[in-house]
VEXDREN-2710 file (C-alpha; in Angstrom, 1 decimal):
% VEXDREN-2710
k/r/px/py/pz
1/UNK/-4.0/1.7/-10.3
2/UNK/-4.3/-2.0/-10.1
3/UNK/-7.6/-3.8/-10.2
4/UNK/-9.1/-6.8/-8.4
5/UNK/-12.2/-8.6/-9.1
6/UNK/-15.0/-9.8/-7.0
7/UNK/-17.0/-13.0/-8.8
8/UNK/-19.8/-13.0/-6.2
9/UNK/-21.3/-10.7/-3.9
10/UNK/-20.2/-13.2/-0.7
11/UNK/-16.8/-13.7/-1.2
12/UNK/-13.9/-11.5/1.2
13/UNK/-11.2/-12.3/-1.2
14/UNK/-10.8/-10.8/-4.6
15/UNK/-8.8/-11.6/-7.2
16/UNK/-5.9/-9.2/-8.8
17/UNK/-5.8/-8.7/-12.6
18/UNK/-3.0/-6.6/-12.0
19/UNK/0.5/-6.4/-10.0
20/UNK/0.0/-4.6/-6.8
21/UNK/2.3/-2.6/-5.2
22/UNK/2.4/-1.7/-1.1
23/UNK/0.5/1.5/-0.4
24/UNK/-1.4/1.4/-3.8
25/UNK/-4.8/1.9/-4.1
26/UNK/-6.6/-0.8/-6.1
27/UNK/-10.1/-0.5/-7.5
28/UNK/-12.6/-3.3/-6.8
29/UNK/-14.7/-4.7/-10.0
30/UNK/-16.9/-6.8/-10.5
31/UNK/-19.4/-8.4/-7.9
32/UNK/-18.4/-5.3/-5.5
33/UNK/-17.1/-1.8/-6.5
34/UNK/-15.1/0.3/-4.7
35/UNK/-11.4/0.7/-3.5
36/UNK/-9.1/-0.5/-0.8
37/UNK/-4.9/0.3/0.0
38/UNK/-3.1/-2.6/-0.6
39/UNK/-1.1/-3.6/2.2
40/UNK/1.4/-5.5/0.9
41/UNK/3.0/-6.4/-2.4
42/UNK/0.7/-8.5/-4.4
43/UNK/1.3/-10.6/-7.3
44/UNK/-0.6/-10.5/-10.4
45/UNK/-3.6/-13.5/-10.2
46/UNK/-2.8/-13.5/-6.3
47/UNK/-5.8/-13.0/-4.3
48/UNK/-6.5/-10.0/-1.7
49/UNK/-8.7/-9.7/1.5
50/UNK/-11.5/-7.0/1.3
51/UNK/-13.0/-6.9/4.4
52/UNK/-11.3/-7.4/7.8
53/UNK/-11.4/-11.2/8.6
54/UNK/-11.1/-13.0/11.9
55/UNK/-8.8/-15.9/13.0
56/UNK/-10.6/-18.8/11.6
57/UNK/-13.2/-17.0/9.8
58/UNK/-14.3/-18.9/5.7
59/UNK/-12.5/-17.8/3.1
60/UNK/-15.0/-17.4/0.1
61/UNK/-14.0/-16.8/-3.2
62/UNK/-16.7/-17.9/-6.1
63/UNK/-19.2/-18.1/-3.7
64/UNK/-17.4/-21.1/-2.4
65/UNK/-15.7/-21.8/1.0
66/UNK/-11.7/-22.4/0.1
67/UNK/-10.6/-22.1/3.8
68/UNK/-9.5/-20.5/6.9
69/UNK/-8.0/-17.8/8.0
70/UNK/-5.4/-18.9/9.8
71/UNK/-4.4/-15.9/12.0
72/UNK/-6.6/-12.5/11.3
73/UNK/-5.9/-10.8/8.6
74/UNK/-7.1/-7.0/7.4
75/UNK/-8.4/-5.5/4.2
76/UNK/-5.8/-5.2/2.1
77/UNK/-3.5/-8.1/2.7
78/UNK/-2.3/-10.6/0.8
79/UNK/-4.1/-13.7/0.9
80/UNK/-2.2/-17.0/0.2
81/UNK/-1.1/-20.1/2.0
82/UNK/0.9/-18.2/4.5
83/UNK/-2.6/-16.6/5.9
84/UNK/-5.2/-19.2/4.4
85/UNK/-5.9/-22.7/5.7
86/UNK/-6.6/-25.0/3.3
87/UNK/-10.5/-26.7/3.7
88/UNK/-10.1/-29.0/0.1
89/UNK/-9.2/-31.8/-0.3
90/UNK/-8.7/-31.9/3.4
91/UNK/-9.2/-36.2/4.4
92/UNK/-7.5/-35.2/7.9
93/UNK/-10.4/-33.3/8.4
94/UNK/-13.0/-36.0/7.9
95/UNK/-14.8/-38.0/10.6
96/UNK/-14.8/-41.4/10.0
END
């Protein structure tokens, strides 16, 4: 069964410390326990959604925000650039 890892108790991402497979169950360590069905295929280091999360809604991994979603996306899914809108390093973003 892979495993994921939570590093704080706010983050909705986790981070796999194993290869994932579609259909898979994968046990949550860390910050949160528990288990969720992965969705998708999921690269080893890769990072996976554990609660639903709305269009738009932070991204938080380490506590931290890292983005966006940037369409809704369910427990379970892959979360990468093709989901997750960038908000570092973002000078577009900035009022000036």
């Amino acid at each position: 069964m892979p495993r994921a890892i939570v590093l704080n108790p706010a983050d909705n991402v986790a981070t796999l410390l194993d290869a994932g497979q579609a259909g898979e169950a994968c046990a949550l360590e860390g910050e949160r326990q528990g288990r969720l069905v992965l969705l998708q295929d999921v690269p080893f280091g890769h990072k996976i959604c554990i609660a639903d999360t709305a269009e738009g809604q932070t991204i938080v991994k380490y506590g931290q925000v890292i983005g966006r979603a940037s369409r809704a996306v369910r427990a379970g899914e892959h979360m990468h650039v093709h989901n997750i809108e960038s908000a570092r390093a973002r000078g577009d973003l900035q009022k000036g």
